[in-house]
Backbone as a printed PyTorch tensor [residue, N CA C, xyz], in Angstrom:
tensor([[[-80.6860, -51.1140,  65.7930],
         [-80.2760, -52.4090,  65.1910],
         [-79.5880, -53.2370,  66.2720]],

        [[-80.0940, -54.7670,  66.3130],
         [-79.6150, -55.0980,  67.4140],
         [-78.1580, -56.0020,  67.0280]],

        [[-77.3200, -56.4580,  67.9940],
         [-75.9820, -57.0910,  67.6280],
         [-76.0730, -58.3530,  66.4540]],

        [[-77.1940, -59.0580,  66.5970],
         [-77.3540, -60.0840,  65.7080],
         [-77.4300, -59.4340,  64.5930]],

        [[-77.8080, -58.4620,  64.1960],
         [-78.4440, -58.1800,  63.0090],
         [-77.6320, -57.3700,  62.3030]],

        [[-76.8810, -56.5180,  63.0250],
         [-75.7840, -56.6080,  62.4850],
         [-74.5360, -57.2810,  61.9670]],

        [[-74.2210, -58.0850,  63.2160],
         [-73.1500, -59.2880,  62.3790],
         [-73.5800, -59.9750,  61.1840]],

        [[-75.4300, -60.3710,  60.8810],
         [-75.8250, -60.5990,  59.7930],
         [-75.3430, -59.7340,  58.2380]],

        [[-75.4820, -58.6150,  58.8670],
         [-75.2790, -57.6100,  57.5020],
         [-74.0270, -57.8180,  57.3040]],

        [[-72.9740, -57.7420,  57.9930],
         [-71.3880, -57.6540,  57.9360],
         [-71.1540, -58.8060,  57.2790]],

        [[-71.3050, -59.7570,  57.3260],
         [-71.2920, -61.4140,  56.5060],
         [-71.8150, -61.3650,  55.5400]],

        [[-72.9450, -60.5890,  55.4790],
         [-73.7720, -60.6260,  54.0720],
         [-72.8280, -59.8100,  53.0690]],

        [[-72.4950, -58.5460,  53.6600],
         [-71.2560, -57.8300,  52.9960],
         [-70.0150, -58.2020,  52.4720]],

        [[-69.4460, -59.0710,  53.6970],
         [-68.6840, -59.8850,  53.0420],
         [-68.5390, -60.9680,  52.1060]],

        [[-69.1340, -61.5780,  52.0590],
         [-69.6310, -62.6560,  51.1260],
         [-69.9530, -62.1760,  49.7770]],

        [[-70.4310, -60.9740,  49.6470],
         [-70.9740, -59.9450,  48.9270],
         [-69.8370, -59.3990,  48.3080]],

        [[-68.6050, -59.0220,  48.7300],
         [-67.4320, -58.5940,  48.6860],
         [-66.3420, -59.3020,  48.6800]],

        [[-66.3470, -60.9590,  48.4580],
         [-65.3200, -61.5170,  48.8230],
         [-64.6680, -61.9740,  47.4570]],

        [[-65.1520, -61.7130,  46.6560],
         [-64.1720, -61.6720,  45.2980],
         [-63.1620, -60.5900,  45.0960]],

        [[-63.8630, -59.8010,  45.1480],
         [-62.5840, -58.0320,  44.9710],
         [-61.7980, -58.0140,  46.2990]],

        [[-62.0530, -58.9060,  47.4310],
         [-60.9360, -58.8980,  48.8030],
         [-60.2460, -60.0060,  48.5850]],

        [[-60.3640, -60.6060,  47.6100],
         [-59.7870, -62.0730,  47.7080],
         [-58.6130, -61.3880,  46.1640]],

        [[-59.0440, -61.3590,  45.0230],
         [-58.7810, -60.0910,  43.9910],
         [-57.5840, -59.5560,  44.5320]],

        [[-57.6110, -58.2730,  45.1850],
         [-56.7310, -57.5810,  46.3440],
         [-55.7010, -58.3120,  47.3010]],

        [[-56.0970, -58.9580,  48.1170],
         [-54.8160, -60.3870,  48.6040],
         [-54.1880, -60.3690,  47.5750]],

        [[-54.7570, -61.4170,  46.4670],
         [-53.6970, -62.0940,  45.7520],
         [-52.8650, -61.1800,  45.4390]],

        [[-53.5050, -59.6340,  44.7880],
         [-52.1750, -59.1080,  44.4050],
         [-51.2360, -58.5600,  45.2930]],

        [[-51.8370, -58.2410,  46.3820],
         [-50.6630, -57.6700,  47.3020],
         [-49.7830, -59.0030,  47.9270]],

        [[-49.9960, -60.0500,  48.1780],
         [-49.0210, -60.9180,  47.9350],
         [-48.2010, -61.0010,  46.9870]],

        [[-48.8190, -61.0270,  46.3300],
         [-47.7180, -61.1480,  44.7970],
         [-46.7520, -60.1100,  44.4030]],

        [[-47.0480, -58.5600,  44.7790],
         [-46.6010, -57.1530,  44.9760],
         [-45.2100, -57.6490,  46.0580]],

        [[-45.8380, -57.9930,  47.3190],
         [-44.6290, -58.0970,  48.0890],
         [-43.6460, -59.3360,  48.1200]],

        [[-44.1370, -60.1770,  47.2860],
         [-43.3020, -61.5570,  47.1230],
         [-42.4380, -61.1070,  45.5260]],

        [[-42.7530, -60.3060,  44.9760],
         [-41.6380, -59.8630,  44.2460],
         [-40.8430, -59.0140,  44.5900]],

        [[-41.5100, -58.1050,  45.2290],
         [-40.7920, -57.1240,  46.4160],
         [-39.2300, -58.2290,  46.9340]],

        [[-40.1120, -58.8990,  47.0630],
         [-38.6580, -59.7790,  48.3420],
         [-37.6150, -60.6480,  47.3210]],

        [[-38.4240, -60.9490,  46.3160],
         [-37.4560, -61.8780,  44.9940],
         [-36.4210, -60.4880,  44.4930]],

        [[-36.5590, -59.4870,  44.3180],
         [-36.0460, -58.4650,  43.2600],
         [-34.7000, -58.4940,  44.2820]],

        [[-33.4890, -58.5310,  42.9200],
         [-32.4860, -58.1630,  43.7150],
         [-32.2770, -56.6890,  44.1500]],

        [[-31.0740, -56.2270,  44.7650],
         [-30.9030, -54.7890,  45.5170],
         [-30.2730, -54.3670,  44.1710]],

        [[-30.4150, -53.0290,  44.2040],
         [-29.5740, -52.8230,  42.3370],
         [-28.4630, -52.4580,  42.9030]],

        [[-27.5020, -52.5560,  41.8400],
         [-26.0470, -52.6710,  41.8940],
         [-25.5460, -51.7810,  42.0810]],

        [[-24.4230, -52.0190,  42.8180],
         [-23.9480, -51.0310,  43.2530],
         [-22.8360, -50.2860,  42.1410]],

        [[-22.5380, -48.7620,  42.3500],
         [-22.0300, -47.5590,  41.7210],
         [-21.1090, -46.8280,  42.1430]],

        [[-20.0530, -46.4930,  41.6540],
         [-19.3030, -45.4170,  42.3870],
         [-19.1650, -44.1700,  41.3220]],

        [[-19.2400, -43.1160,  42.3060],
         [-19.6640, -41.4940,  41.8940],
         [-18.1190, -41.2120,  40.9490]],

        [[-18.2940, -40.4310,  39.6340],
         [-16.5480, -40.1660,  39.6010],
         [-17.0220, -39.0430,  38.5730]],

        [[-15.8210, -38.4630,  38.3800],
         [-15.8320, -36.6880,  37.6500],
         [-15.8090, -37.2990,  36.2020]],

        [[-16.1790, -37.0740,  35.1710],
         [-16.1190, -36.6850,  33.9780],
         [-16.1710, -35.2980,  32.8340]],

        [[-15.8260, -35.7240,  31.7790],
         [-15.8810, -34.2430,  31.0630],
         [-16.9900, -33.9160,  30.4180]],

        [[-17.5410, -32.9400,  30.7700],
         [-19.1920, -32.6930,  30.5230],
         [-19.0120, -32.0020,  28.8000]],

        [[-17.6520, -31.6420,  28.0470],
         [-18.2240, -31.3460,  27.1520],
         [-16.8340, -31.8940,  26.6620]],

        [[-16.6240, -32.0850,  25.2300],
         [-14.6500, -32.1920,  24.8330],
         [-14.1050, -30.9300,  25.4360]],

        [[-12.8220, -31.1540,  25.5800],
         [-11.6430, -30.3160,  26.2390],
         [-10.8560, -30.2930,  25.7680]],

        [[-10.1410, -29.2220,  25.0820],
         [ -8.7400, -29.3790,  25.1530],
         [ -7.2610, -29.4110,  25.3580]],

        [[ -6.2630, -30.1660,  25.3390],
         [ -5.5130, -30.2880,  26.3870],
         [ -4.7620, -29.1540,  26.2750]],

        [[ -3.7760, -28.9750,  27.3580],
         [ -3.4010, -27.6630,  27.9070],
         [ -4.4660, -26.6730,  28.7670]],

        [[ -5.9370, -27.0240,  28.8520],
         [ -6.4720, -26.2830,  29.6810],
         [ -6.7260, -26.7790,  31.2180]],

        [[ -6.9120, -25.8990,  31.9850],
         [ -6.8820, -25.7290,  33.0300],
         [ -8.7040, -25.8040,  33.0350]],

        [[ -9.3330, -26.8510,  34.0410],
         [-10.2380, -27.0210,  34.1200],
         [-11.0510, -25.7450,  35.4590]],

        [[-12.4390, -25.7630,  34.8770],
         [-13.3160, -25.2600,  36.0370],
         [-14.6250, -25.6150,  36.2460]],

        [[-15.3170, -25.9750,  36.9200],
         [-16.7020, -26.1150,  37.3050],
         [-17.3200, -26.5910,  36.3850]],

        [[-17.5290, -26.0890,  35.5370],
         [-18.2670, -26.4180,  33.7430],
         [-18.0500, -27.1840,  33.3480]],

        [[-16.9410, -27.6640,  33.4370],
         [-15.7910, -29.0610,  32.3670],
         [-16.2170, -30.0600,  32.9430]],

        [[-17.0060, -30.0380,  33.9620],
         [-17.0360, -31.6980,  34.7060],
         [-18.7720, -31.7000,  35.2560]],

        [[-18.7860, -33.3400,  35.0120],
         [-20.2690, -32.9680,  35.8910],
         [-20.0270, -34.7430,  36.0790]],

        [[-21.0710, -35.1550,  37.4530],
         [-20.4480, -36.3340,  37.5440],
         [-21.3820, -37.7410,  37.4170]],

        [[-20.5270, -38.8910,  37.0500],
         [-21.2240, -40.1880,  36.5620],
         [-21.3710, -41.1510,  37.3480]],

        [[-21.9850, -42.2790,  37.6050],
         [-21.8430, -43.3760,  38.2880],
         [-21.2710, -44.3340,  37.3570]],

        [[-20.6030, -44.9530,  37.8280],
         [-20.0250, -46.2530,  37.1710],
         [-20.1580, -48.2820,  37.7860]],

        [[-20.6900, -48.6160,  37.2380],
         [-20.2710, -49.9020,  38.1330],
         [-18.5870, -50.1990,  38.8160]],

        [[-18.2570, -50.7190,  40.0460],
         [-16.9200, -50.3960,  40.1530],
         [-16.1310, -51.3100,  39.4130]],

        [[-16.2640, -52.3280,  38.6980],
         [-15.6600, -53.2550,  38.1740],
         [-15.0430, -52.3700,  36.5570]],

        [[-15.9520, -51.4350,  36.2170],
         [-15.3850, -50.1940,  35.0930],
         [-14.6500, -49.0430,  35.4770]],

        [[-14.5330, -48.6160,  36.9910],
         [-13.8170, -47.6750,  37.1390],
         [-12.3990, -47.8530,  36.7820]],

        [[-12.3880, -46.6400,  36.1290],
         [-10.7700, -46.7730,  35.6160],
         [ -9.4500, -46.6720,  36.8030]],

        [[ -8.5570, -47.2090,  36.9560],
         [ -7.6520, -46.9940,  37.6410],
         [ -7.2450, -45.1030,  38.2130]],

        [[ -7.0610, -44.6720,  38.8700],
         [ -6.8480, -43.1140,  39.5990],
         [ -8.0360, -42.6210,  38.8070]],

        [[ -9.2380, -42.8830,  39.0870],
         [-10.5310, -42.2490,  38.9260],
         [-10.5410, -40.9620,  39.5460]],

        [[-10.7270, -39.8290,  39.2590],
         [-11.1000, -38.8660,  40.0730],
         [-12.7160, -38.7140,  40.6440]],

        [[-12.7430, -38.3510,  42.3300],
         [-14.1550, -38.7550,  42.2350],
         [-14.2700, -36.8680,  42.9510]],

        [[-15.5260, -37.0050,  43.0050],
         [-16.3360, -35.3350,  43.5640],
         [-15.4410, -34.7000,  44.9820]],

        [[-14.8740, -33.8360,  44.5820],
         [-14.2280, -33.2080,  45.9460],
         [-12.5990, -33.3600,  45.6100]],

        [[-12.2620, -34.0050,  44.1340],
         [-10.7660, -33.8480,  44.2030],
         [-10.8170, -32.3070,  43.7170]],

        [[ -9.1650, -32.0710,  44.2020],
         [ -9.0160, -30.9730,  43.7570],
         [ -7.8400, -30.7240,  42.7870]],

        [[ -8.3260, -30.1030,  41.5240],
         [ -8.1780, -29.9270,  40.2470],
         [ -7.7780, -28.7730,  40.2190]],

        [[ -7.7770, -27.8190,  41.3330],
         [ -6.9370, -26.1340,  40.9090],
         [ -5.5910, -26.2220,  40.6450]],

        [[ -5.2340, -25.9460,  39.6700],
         [ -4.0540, -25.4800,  38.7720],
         [ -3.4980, -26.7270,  38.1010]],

        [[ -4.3810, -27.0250,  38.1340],
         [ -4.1500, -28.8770,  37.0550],
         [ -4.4290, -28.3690,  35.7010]],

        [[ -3.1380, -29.0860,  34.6040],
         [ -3.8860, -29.2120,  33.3390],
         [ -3.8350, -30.0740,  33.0680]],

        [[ -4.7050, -30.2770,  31.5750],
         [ -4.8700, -31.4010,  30.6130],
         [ -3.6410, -31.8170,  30.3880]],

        [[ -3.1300, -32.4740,  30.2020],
         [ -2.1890, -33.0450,  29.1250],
         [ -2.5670, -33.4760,  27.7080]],

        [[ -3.5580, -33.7440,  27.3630],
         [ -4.4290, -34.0890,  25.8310],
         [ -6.2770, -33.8660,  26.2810]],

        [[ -6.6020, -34.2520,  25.1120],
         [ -7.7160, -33.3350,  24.4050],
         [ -8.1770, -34.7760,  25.4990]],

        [[ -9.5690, -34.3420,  26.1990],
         [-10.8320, -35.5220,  26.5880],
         [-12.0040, -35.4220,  25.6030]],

        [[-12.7160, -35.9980,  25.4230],
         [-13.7930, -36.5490,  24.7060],
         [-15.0340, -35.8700,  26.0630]],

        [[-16.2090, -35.3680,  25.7770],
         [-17.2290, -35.3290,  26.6540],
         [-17.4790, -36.8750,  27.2710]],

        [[-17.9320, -36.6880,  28.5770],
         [-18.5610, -38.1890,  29.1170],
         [-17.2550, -39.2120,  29.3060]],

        [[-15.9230, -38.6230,  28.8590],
         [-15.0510, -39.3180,  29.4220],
         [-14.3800, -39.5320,  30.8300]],

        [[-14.7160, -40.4160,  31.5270],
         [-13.9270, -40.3220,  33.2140],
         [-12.3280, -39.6620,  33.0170]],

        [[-12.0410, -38.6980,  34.3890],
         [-11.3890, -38.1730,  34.1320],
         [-10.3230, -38.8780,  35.3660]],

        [[ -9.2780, -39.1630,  34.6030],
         [ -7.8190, -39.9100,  35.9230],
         [ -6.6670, -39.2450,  35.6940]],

        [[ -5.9990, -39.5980,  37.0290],
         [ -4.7960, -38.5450,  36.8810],
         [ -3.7800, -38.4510,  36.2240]],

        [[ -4.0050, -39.6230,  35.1320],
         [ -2.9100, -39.5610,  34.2940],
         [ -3.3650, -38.7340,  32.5650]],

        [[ -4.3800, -37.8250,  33.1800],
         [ -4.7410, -37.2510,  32.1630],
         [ -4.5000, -35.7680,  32.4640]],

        [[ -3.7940, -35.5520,  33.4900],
         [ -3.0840, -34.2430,  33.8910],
         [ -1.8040, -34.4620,  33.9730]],

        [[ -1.2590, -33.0700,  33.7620],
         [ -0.1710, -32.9330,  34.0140],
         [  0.9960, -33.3040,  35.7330]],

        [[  1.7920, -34.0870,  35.5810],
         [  2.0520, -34.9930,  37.0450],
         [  2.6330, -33.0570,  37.7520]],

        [[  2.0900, -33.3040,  39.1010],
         [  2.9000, -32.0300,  39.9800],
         [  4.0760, -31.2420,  39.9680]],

        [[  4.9230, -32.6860,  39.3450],
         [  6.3020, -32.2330,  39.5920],
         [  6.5190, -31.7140,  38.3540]],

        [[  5.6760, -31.8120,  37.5170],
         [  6.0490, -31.3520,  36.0910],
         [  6.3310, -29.7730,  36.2850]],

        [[  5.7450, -29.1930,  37.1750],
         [  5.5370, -28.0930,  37.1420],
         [  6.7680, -27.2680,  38.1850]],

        [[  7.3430, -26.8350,  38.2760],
         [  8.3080, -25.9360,  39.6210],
         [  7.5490, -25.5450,  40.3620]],

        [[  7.6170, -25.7240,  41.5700],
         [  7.3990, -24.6650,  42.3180],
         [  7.3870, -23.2570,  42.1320]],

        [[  6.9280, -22.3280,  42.0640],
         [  6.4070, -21.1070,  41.7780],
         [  6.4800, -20.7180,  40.3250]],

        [[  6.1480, -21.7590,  39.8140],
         [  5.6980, -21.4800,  37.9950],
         [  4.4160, -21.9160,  37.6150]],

        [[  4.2510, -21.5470,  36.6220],
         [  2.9020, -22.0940,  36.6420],
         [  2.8780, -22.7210,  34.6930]],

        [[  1.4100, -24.0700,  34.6000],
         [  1.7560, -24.4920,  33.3670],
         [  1.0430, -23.8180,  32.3250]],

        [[  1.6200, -22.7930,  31.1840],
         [  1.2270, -21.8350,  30.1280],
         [  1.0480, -22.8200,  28.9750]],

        [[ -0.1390, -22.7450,  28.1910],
         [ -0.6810, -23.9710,  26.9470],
         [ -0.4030, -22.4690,  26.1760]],

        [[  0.0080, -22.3690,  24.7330],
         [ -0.1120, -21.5440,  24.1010],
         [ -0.1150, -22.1090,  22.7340]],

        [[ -0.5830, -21.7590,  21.1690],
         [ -0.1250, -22.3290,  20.0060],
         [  0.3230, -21.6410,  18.7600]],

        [[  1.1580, -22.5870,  18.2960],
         [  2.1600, -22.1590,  17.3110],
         [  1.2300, -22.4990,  16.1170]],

        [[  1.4530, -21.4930,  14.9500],
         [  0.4790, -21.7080,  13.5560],
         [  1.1390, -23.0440,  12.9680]],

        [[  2.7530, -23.4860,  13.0180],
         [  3.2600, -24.8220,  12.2870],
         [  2.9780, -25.5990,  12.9990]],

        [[  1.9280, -26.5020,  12.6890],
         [  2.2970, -27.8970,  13.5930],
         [  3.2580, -28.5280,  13.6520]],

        [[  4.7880, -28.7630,  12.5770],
         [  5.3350, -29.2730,  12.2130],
         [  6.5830, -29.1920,  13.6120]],

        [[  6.3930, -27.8490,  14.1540],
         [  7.5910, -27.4850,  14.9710],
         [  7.3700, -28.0850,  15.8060]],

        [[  6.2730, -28.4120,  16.6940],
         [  5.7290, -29.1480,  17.6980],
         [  6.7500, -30.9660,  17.4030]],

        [[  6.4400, -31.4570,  16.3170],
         [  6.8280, -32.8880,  16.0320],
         [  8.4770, -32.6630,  16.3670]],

        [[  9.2540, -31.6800,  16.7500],
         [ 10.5440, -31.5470,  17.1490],
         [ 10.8330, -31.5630,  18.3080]],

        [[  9.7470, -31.6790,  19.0900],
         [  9.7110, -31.2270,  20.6930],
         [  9.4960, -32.1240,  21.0430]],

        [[  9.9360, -32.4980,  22.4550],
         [  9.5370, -33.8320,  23.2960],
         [  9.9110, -32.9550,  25.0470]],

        [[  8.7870, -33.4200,  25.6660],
         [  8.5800, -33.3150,  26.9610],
         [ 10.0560, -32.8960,  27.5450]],

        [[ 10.2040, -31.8380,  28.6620],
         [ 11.5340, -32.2210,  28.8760],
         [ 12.5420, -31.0200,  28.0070]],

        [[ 12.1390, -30.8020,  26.8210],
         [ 13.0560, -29.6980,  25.8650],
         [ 12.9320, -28.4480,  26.9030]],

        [[ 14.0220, -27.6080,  26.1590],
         [ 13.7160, -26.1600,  26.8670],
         [ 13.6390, -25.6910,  25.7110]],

        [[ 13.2990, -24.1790,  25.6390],
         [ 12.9450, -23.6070,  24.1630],
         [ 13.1020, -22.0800,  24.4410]],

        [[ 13.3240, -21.3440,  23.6650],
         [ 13.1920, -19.7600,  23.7460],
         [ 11.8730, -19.2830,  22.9620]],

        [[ 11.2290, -18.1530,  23.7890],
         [  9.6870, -17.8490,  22.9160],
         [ 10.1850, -16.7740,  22.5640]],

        [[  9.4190, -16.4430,  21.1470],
         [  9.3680, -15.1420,  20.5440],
         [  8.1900, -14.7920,  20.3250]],

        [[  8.0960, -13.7980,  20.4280],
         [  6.6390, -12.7980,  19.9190],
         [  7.1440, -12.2830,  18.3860]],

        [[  6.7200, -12.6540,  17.3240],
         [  6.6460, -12.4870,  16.2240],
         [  5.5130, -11.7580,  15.7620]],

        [[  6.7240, -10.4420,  15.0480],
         [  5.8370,  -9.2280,  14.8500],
         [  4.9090,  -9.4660,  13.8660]],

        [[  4.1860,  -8.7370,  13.5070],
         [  2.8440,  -8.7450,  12.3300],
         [  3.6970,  -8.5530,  10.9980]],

        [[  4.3920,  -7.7460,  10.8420],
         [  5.3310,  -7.1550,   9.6910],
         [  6.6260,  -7.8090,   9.4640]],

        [[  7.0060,  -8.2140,   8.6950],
         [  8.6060,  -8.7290,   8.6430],
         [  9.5510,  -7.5730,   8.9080]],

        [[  9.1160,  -6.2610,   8.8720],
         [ 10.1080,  -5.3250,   9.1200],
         [ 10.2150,  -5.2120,  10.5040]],

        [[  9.1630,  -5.7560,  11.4790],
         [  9.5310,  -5.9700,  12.8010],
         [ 10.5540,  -7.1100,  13.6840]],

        [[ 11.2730,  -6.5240,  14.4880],
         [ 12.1400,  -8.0440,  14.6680],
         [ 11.4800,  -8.9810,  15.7380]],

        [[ 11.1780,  -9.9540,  16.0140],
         [ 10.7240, -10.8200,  17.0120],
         [ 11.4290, -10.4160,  18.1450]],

        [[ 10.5830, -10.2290,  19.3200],
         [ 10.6250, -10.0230,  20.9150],
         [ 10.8890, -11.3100,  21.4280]],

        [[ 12.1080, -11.2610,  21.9520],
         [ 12.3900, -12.2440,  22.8820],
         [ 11.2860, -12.3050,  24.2530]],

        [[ 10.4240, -13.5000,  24.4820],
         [  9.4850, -13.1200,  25.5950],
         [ 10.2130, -14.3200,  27.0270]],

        [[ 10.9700, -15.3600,  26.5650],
         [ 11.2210, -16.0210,  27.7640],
         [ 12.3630, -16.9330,  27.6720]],

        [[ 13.3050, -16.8080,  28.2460],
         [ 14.5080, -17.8530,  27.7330],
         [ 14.6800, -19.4260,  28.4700]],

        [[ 14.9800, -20.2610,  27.5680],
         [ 15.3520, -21.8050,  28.6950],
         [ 13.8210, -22.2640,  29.0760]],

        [[ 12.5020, -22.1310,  28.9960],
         [ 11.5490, -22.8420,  29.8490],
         [ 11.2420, -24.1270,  29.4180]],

        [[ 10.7630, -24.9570,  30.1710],
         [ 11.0070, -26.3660,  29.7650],
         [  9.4670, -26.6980,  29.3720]],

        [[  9.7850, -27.7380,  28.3460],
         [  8.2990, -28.3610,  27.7730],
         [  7.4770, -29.4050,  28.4450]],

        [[  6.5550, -28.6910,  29.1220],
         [  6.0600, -30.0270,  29.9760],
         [  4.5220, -30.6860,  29.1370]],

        [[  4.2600, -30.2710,  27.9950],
         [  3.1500, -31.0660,  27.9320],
         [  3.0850, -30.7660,  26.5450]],

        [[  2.9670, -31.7370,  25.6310],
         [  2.0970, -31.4540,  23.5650],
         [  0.8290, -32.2960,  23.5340]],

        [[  0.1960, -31.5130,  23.8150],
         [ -1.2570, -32.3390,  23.6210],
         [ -1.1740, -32.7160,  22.3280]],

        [[ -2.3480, -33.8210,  22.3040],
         [ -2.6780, -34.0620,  20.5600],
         [ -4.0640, -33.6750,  20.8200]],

        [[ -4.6010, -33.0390,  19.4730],
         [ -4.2400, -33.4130,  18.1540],
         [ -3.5220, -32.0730,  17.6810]],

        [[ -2.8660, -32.4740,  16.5500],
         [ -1.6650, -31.6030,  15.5920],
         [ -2.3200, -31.5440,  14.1020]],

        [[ -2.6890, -30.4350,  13.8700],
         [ -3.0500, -30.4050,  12.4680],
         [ -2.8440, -29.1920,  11.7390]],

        [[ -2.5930, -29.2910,  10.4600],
         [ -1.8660, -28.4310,   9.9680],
         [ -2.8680, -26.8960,   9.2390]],

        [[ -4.0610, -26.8360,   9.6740],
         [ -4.7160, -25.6940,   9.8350],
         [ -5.0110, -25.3950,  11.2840]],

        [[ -5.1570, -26.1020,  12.3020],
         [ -5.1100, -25.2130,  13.8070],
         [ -3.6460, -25.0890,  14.5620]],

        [[ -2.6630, -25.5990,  13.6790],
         [ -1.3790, -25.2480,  14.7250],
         [ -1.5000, -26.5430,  15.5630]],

        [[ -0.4090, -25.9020,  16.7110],
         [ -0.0780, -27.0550,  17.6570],
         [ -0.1670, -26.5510,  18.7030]],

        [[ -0.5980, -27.2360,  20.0500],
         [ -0.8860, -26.6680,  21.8990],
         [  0.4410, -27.0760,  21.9070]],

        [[  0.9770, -26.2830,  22.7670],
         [  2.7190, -26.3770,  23.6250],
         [  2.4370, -25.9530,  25.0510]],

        [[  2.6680, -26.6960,  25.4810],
         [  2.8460, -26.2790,  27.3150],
         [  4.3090, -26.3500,  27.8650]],

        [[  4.1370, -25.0270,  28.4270],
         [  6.0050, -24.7600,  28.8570],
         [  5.6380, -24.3480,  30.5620]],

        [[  6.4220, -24.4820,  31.3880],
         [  6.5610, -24.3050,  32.6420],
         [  7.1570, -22.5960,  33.0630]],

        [[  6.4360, -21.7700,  33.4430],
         [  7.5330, -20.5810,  33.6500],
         [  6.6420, -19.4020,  34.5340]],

        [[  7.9400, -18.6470,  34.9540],
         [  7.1160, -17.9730,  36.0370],
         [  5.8420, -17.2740,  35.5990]],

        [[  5.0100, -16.7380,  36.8670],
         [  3.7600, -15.6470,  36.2270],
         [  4.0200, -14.8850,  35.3940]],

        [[  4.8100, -14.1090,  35.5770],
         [  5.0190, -12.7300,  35.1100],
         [  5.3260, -13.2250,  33.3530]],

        [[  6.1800, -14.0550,  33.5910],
         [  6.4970, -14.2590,  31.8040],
         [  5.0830, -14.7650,  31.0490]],

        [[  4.1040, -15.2830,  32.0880],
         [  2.9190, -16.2970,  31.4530],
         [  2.5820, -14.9000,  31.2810]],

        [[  2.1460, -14.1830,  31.6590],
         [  1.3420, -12.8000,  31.6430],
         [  1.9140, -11.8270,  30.5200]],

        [[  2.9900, -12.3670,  30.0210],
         [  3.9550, -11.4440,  28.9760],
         [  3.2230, -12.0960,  27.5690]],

        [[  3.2340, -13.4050,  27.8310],
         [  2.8020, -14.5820,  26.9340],
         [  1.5400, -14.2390,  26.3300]],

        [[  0.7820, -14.2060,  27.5300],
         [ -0.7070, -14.1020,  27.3130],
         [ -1.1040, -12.5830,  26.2550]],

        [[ -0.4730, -11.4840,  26.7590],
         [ -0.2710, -10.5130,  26.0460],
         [  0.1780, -10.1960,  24.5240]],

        [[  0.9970, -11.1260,  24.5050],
         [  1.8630, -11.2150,  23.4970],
         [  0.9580, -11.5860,  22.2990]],

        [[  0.0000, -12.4730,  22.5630],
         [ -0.7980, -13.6880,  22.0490],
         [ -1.6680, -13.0810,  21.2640]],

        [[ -1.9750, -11.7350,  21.8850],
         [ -2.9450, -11.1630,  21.4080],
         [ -3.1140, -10.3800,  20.0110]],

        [[ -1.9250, -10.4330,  19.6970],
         [ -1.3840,  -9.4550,  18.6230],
         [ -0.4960,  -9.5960,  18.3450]],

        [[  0.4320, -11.0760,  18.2240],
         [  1.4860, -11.5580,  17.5660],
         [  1.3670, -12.7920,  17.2380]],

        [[  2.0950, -13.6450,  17.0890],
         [  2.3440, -14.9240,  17.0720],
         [  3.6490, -15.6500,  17.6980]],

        [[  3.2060, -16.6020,  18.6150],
         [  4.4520, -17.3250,  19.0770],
         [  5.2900, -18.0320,  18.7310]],

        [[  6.6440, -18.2590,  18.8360],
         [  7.3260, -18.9780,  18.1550],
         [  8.0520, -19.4640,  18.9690]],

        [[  9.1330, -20.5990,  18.3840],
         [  9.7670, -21.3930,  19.5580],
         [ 11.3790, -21.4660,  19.2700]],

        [[ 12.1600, -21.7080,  19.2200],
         [ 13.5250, -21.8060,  19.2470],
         [ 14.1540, -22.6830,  20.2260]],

        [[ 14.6420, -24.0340,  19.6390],
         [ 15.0440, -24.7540,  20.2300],
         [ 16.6990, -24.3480,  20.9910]],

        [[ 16.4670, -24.7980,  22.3010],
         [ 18.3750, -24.1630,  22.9240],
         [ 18.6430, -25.4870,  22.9760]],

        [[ 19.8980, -25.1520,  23.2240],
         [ 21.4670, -26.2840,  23.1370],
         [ 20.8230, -27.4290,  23.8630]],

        [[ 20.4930, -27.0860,  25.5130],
         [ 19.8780, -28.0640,  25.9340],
         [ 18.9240, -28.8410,  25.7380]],

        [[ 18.5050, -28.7860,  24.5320],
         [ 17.1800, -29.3450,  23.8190],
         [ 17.7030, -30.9480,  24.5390]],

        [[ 16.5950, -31.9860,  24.6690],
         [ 17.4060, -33.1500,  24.6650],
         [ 16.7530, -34.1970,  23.1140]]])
């Protein structure tokens, strides 16, 4: 085939073809001229939330959180974002799942002493709880199963650092008291096969 006769065919082809190439242009113009109109999407910032309800007095782990984007104009003030660290933090009240989690939804540092740690435990009266305010000190008892048993003194003076809500009068009430391991570990024991009780001291405020 000689050069003429080919460039013949190639024109004939084209011409032949110039609706579905013309077809094709338009849309890929139109593809990339919206391309260039579309704005950039908006921007997000990463932050921890509560992947299921919680309730307060617990001490969070891995499970409790999974994380959201937010536009930043909704981030809540002390947002917690991926990489804070939450070991030996508690709740102070109950979160909702999907709620952003900020630091005023823990317990503040200082609430806590130095070498104590914060114990959530609950009392069957809710009512005793409505006597307490942040700040009280209290004496715990382990209250025997039997009335012929006398209640075990388990910890004297520890101070109330946290009453979550909610308070209702079939689940009792969460109490968070500040106090060393060893007594939390008396506590925890105790829990298992008694019931806790509280006793307000002098220093109540």
């Amino acid at each position: 085939m000689t050069i003429p006769s080919l460039l013949r065919d190639l024109l004939r082809a084209a011409r032949w073809h110039r609706r579905l190439l013309a077809g094709a242009a338009a849309a890929a113009a139109v593809y990339f001229g919206l391309q260039a109109l579309s704005p950039p999407p908006p921007p997000t910032v990463k932050v921890l939330a509560a992947a299921r309800d919680l309730t307060g007095g617990a001490a969070l782990d891995r499970g409790d959180l999974r994380t959201i984007e937010l536009p930043p104009g909704v981030v809540p003030s002390g947002a917690l974002t991926p990489g804070s660290k939450l070991t030996a933090r508690v709740l102070s009240g109950p979160v909702r799942a999907g709620e952003p989690l900020t630091d005023a939804r823990f317990l503040a540092p200082s609430g806590v002493p130095s070498g104590s740690v914060a114990y959530p435990f609950r009392v069957d009266d809710a009512d005793i709880s409505t006597l307490l305010r942040v700040g009280d000190h209290v004496n715990l008892y382990a209250a025997a199963a039997t009335s012929a048993d006398a209640a075990r003194l388990l910890a004297r003076g520890v101070p109330v650092v946290a009453l979550p809500e909610p308070r209702s009068s079939t689940s009792g009430a969460l109490i968070v008291v500040a106090t060393a391991p060893e007594v939390a570990s008396r506590l925890a024991q105790a829990s298992t096969n008694s019931r806790i009780t509280v006793a307000m001291t002098p220093d109540t405020g």
